[in-house]
Backbone bond lengths (Angstrom), bond angles and torsions (degrees), N, CA, C in turn:
res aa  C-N    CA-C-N  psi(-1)  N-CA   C-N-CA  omega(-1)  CA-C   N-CA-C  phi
1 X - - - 1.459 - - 1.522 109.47 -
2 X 1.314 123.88 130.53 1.634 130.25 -168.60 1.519 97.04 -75.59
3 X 1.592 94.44 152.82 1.578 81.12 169.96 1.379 134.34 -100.09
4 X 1.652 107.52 35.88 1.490 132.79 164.07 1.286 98.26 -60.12
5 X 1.703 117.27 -64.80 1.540 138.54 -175.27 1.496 94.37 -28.93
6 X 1.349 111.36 -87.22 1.335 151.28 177.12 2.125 91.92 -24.69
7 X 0.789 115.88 -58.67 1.347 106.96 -167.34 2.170 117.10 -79.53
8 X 1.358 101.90 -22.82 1.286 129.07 172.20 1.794 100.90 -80.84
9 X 0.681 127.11 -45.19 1.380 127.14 158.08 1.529 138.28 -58.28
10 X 1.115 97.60 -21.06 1.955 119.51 -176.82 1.343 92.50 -43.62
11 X 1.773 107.21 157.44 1.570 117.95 -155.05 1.368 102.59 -91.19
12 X 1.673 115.58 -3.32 1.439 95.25 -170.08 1.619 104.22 -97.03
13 X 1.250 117.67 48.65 1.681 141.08 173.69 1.539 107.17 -109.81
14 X 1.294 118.18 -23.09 1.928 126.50 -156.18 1.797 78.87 -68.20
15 X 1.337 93.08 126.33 1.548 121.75 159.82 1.522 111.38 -27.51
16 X 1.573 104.63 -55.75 1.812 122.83 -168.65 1.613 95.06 -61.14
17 X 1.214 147.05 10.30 1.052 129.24 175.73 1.559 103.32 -119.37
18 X 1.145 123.22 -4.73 1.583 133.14 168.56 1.629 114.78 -120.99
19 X 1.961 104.18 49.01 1.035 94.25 -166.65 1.414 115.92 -89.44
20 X 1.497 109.16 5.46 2.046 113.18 179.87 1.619 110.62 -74.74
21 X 1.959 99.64 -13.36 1.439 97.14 -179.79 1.806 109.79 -94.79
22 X 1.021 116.06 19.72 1.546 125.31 160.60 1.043 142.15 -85.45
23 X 1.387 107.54 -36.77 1.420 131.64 171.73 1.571 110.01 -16.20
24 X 1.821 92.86 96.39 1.429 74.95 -179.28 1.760 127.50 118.97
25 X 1.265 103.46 -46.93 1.080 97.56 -152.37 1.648 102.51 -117.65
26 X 1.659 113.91 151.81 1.135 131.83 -134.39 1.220 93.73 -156.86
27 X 1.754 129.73 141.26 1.227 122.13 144.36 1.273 130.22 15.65
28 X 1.225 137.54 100.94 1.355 122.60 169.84 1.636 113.03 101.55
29 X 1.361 117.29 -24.98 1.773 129.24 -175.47 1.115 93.93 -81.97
30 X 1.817 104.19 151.25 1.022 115.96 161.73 1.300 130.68 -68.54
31 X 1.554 145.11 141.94 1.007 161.98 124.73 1.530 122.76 10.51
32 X 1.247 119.09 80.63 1.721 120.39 173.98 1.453 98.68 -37.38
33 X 1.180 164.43 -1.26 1.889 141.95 -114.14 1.700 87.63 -73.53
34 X 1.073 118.52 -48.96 1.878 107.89 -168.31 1.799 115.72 -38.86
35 X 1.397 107.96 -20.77 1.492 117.25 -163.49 1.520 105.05 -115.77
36 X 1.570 104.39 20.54 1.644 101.86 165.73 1.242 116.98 -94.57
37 X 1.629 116.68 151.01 1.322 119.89 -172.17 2.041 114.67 -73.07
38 X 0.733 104.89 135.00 1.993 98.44 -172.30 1.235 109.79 -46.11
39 X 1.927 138.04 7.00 1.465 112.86 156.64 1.538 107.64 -85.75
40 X 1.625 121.59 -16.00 1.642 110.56 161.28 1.058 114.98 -73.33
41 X 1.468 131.58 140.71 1.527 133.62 168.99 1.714 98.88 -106.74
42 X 1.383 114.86 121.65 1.587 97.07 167.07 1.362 133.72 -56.77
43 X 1.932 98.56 140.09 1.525 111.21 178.15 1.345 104.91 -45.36
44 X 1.405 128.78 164.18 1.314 146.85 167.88 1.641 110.13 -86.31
45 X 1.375 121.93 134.73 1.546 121.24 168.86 1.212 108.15 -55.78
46 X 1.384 124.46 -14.63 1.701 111.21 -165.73 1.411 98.66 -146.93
47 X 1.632 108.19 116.24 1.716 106.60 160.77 1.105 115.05 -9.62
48 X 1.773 121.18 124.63 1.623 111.63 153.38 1.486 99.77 -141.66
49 X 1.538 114.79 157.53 1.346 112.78 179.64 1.663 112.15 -64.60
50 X 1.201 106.53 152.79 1.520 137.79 -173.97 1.662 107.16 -37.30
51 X 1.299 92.68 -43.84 1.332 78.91 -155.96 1.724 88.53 -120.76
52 X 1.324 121.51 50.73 1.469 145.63 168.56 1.534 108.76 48.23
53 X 1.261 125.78 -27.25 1.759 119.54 168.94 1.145 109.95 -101.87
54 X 1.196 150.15 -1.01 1.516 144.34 -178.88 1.452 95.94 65.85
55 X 1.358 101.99 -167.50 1.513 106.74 179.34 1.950 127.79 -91.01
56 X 1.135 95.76 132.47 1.554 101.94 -155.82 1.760 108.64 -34.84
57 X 1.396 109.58 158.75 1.559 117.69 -146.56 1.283 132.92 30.10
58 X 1.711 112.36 31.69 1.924 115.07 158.27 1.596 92.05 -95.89
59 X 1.641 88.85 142.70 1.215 102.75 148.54 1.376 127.61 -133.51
60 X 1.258 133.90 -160.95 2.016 138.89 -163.45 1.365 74.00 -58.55
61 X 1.782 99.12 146.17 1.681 99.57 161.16 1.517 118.59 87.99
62 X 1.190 116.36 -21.13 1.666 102.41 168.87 0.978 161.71 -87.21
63 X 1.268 152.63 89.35 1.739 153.32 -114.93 1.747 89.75 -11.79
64 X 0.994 126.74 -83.32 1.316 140.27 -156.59 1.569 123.58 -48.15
65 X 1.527 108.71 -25.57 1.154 114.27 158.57 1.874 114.41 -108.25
66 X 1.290 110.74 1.95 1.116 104.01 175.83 1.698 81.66 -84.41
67 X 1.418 146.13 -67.72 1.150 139.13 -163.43 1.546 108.70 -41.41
68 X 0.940 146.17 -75.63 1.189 152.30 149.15 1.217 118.47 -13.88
69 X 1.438 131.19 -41.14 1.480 116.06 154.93 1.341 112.20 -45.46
70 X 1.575 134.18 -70.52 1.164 156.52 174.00 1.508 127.47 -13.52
71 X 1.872 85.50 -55.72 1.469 91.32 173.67 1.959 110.12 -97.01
72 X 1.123 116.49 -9.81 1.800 123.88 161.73 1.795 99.12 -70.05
73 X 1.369 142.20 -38.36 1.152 131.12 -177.88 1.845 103.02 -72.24
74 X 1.280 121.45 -56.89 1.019 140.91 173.11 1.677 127.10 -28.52
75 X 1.866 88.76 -44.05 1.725 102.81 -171.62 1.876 102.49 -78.65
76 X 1.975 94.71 -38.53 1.744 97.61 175.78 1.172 115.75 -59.16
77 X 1.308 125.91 -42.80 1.906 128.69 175.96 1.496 98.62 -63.83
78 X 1.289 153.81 -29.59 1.237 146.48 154.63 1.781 106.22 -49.01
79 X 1.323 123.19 -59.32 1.491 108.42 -178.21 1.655 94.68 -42.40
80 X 1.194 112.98 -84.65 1.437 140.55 -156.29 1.854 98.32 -40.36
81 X 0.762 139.31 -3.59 1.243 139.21 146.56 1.264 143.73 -98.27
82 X 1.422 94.78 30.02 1.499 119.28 -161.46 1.961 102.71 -131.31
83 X 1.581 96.76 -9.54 1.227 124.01 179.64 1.658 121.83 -38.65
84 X 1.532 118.55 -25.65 1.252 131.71 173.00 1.832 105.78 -78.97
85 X 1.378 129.43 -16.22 1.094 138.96 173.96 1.560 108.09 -40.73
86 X 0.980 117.25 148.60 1.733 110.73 147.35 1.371 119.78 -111.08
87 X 1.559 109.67 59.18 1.737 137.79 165.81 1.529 109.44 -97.04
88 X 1.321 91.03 141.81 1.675 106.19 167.77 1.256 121.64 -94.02
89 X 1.072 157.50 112.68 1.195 143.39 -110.28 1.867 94.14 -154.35
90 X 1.529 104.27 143.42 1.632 100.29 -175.92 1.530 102.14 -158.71
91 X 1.734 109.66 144.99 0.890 93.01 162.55 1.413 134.13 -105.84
92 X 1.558 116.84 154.80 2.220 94.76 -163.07 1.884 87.58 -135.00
93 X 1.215 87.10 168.55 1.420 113.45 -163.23 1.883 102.12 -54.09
94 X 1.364 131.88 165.42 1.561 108.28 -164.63 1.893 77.94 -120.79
95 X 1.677 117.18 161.80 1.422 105.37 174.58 1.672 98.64 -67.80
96 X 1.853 95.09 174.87 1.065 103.07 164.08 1.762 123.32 -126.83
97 X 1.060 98.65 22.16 1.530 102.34 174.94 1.838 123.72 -103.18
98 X 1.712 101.35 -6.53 1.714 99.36 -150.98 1.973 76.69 -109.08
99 X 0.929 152.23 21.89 1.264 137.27 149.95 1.808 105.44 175.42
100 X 1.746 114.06 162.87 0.781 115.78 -176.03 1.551 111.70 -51.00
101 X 1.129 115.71 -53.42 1.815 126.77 178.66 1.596 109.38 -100.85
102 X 1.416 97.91 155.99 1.271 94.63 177.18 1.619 99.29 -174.89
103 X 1.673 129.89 170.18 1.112 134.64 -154.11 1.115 115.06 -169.22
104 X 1.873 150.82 129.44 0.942 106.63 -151.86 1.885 79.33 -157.91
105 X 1.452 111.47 170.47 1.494 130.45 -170.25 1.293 100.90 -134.52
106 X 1.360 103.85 -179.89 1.832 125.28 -173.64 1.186 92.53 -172.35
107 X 1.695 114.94 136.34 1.669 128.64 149.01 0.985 122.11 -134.70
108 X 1.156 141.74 169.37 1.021 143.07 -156.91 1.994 99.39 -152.63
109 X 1.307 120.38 134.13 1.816 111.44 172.01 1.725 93.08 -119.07
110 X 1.154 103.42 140.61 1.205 124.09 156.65 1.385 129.92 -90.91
111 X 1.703 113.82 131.11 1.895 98.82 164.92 1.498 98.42 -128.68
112 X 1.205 114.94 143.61 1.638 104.79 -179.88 1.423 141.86 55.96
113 X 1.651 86.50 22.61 1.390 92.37 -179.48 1.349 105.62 92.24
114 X 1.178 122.60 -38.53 2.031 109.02 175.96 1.432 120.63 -101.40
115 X 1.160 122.44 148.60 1.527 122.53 173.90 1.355 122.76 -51.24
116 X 1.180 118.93 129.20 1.926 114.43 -166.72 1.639 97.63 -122.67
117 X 1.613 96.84 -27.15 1.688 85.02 -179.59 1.417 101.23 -158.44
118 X 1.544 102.42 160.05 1.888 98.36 -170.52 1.475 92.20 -160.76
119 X 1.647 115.97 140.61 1.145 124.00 172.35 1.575 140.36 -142.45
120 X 0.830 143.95 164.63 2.006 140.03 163.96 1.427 91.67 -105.07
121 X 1.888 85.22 144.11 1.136 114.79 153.13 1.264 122.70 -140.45
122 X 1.636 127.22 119.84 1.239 127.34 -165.39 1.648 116.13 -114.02
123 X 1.173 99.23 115.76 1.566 96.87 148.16 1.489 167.76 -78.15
124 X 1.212 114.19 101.28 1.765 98.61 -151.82 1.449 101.69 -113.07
125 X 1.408 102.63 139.79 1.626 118.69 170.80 1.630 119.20 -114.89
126 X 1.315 124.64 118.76 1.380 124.39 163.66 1.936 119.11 -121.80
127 X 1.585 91.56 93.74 1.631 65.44 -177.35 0.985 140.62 -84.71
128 X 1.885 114.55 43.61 1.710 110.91 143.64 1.291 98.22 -104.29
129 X 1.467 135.19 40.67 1.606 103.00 174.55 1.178 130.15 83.66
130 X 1.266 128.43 172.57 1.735 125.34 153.28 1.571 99.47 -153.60
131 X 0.877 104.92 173.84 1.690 126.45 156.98 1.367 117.28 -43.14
132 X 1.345 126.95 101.83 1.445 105.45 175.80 0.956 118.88 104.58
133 X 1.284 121.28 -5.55 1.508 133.80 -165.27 1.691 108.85 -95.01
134 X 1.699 94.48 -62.91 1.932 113.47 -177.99 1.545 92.61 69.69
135 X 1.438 112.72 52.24 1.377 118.46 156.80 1.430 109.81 154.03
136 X 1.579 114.39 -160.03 1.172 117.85 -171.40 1.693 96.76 -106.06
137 X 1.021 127.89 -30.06 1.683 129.82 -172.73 1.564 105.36 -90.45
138 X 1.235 115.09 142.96 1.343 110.75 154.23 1.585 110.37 -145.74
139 X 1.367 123.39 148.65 1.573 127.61 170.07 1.384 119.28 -98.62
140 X 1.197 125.86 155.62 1.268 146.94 -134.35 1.429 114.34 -148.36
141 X 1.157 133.62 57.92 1.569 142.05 -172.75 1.584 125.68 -99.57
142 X 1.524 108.22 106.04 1.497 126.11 173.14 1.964 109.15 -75.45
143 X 0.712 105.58 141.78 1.756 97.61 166.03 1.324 115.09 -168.01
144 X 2.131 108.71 112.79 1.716 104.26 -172.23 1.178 117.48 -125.01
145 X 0.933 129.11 122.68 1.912 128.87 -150.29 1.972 90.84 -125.75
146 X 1.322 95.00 147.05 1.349 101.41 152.12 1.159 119.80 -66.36
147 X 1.431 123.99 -178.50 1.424 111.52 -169.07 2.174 93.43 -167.62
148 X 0.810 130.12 126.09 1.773 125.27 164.95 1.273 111.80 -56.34
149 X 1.640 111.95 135.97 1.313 110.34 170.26 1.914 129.30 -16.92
150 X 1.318 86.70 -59.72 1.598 99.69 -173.35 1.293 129.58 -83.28
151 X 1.482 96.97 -1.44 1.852 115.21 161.92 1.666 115.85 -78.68
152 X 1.729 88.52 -38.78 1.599 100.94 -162.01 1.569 95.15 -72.20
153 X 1.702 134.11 -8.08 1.270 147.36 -169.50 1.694 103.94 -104.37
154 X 1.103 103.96 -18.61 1.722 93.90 -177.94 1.427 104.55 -50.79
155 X 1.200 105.99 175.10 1.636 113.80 179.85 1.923 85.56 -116.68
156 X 0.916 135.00 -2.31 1.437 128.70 -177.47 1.507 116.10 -109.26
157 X 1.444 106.99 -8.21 1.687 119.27 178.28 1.866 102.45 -41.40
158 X 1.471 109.59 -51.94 1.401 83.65 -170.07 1.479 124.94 -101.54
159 X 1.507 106.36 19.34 2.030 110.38 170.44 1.674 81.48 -90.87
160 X 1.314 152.12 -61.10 1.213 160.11 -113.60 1.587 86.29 -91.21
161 X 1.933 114.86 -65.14 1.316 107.60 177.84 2.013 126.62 -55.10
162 X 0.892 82.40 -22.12 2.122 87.22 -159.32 2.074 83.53 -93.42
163 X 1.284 137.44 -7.61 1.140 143.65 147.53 1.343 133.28 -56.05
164 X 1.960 111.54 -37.43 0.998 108.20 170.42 1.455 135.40 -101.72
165 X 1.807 87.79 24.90 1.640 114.20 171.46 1.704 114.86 -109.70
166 X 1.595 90.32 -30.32 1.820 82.67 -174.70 1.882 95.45 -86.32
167 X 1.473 125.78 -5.70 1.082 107.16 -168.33 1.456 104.00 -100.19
168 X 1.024 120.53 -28.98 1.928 122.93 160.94 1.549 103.18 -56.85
169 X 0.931 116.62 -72.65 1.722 111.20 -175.28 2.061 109.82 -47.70
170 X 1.356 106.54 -40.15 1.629 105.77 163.76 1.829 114.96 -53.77
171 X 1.466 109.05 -49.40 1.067 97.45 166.74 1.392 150.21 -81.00
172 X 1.224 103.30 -16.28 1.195 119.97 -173.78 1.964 111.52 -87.96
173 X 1.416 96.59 -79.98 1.351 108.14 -163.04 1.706 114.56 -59.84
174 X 1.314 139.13 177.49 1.195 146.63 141.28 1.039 143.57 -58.30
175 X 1.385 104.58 -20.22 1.310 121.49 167.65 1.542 130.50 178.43
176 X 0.914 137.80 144.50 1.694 124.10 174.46 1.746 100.93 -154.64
177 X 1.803 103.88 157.16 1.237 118.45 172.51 1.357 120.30 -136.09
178 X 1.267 108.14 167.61 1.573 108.78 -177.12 1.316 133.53 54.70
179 X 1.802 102.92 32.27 1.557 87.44 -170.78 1.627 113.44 -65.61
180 X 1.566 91.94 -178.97 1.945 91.11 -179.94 1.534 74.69 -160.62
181 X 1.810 113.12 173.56 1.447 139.62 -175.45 1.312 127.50 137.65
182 X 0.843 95.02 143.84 1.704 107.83 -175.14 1.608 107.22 -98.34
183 X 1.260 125.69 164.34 1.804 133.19 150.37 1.696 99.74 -128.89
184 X 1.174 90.92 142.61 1.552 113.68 172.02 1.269 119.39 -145.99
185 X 1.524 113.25 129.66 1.019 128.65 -155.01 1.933 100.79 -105.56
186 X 1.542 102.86 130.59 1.225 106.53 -135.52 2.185 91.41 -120.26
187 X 1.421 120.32 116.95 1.483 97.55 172.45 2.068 95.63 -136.98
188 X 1.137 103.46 134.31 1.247 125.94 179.53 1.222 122.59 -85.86
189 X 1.484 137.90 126.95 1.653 128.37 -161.31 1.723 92.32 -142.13
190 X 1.254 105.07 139.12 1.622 105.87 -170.88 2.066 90.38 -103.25
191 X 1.391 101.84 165.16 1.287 98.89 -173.00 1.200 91.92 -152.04
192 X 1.596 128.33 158.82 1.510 141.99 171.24 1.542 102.66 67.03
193 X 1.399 113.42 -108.41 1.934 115.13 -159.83 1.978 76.43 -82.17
194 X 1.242 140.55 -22.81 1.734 124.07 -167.34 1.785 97.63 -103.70
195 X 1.278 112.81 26.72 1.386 97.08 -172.14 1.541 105.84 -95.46
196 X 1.297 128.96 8.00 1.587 125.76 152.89 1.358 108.20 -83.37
197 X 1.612 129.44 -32.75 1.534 123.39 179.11 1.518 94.43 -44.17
198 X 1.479 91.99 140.15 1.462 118.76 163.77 1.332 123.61 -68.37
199 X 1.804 138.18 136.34 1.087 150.41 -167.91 1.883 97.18 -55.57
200 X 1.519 120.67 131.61 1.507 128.11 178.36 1.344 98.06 -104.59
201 X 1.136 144.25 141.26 1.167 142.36 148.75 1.915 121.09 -127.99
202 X 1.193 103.85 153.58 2.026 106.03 -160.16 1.229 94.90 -163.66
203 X 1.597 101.00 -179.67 1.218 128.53 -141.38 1.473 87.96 -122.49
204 X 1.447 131.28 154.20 1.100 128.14 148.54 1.889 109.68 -148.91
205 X 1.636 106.23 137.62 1.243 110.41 173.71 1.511 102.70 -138.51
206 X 1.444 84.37 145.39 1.870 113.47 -171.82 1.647 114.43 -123.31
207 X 1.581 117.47 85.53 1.263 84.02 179.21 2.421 108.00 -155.01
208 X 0.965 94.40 -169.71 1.503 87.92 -169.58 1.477 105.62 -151.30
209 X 1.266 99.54 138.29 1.647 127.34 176.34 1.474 119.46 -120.87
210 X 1.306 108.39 140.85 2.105 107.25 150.39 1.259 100.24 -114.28
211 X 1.519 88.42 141.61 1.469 120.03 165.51 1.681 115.07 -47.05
212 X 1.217 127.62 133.09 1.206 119.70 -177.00 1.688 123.94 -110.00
213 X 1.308 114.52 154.25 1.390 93.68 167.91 1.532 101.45 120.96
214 X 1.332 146.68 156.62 1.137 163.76 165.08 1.778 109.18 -19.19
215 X 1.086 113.27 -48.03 1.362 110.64 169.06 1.905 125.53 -89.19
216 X 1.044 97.64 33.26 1.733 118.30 165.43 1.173 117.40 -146.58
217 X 1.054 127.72 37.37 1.395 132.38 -171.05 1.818 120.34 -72.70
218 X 0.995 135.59 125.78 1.187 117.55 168.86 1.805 134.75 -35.16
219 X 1.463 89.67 -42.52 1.396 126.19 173.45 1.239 129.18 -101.46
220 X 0.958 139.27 144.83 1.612 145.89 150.93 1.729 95.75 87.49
221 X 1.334 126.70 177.17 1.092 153.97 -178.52 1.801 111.53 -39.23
222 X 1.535 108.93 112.64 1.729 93.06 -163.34 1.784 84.20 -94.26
223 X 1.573 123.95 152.78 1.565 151.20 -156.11 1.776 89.60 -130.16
224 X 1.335 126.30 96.24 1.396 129.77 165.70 1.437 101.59 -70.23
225 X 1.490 116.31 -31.49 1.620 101.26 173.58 1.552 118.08 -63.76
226 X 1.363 107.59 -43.89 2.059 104.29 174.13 1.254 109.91 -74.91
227 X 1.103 122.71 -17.63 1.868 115.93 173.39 1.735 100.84 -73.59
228 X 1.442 127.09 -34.94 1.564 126.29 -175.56 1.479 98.70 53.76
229 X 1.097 146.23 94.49 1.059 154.35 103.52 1.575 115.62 24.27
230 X 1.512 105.15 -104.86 0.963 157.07 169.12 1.740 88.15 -12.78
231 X 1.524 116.91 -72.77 1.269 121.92 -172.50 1.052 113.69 -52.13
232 X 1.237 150.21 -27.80 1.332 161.87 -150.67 1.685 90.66 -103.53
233 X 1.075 98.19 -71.14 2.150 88.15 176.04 1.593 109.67 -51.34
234 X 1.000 134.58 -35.92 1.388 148.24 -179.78 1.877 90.62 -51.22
235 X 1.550 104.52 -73.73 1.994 102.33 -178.54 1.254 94.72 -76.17
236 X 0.893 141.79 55.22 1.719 135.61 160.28 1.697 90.94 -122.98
237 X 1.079 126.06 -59.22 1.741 147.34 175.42 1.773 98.34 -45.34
238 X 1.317 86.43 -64.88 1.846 81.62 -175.76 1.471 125.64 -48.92
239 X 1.898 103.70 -42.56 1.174 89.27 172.34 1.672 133.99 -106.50
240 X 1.532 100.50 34.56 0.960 111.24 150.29 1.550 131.88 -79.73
241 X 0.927 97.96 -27.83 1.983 131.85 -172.32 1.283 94.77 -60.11
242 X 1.566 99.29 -54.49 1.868 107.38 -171.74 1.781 105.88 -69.48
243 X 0.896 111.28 -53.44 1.835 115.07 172.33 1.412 99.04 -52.83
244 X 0.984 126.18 -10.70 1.727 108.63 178.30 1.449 100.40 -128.89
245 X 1.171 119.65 41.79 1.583 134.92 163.07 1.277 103.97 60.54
246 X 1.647 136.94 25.17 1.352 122.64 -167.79 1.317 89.75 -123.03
247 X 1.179 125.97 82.28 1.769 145.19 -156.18 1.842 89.59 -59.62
248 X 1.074 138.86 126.39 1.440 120.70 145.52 1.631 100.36 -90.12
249 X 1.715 117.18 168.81 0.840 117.18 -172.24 1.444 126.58 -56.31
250 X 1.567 111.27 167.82 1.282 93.73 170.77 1.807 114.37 85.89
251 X 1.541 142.05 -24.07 0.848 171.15 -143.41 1.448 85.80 -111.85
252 X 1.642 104.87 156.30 1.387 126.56 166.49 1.862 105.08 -118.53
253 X 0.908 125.08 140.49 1.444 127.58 -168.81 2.187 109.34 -113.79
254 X 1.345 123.01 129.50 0.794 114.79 166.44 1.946 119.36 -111.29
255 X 0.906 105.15 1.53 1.468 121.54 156.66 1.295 114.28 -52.40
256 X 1.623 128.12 148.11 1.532 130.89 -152.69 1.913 74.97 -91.02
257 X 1.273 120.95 -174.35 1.617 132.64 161.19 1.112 92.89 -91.89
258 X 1.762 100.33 137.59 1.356 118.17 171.84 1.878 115.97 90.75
259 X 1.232 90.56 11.97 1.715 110.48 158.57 1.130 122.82 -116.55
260 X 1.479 115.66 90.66 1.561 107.86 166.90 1.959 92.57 74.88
């Protein structure tokens, strides 16, 4: 994973830190945007490429942004079917440096009333491709969970974490390539007026996939139905679920029994 990925991902993006702009809102709700702090810029009502002109001489209307509408309508009906979740769901600004188009999510899981885990998920479209890609789509997945002292100490935290991404995407999707990602194991120490706050420690994963299969092709005619969308947010959800101790099946758990 480049460390473009890696820097577009940085934690001071986690939803849980813009949590007055949630209030509320769920699958399907409207958007507080007036009550975001000025490092959110509000999402746009309408897909636009990343880096706001597309690539020099496109204009409204051209295969490339008509494709990209398609698959930006496509990726939102993937949240929205995720609607039985108990995620908070948002939409946040998409980068603009890692492809011409791009599209982007936020969740947040709750246990008990407090945030346990919160994440991005980005979508990027170039239709020539890139390096590294093995297609025209690629995904873009942040994910930062609390974690117990003595989890955040395992020596297995990060085969266990980067497991409960390749094993949702095994189950779920049709296909994917090239993954890449890191885990980093994350502990927080307050100092001066925070030096009674108690030691935080979490989880963090950084990492990126393309969709595989006949409908990502470098070449020829891209099929949003064989890429499935939808499935890919589906293992993005799961392994959030698992970072917030709510194992779906299939999952490996580093939580003691009898947590969550």
């Amino acid at each position: 994973m480049s460390d473009t990925y890696a820097r577009v991902m940085r934690p001071a993006d986690e939803p849980s830190k813009r949590r007055a702009t949630r209030a509320g809102r769920r699958s399907g709700a409207a958007p507080a945007l007036a009550a975001a702090p000025p490092q959110v810029e509000p999402a746009s009502a309408e897909p636009a490429p990343a880096g706001g002109e597309g690539r020099p001489g496109e204009r409204a209307g051209t295969p490339a942004e008509a494709m990209f509408a398609a698959a930006a309508a496509a990726f939102m009906a993937g949240r929205d079917a995720q609607a039985d979740r108990d995620f908070l769901f948002e939409d946040v600004p998409a980068p603009k440096r890692l492809a011409p188009y791009a599209t982007a999510m936020a969740a947040t899981v709750q246990r008990d009333g407090a945030d346990v885990a919160w994440g991005r998920l980005v979508l990027l479209y170039d239709p020539d491709g890139q390096e590294g890609w093995d297609g025209m789509f690629r995904l873009v997945a942040y994910v930062r969970a609390d974690v117990e002292p003595e989890m955040a100490a395992d020596p297995l935290l990060g085969e266990v974490g980067w497991s409960w991404l390749s094993e949702a995407l095994d189950a779920r999707v049709p296909g994917y390539a090239v993954p890449s990602g890191t885990v980093t194991r994350v502990i927080t120490e307050g100092f001066g007026a925070k030096r009674d706050e108690l030691p935080l420690t979490g989880f963090e994963l950084r990492a990126s996939w393309s969709p595989a299969g006949p409908g990502n092709s470098s070449a020829g005619e891209v099929d949003l139905d064989a890429i499935d969308l939808s499935a890919h947010i589906s293992a993005w959800c799961d392994c959030l679920s698992a970072a917030a101790g709510l194992e779906p099946p299939g999952t490996r758990a580093l939580r003691p029994p009898g947590r969550g």
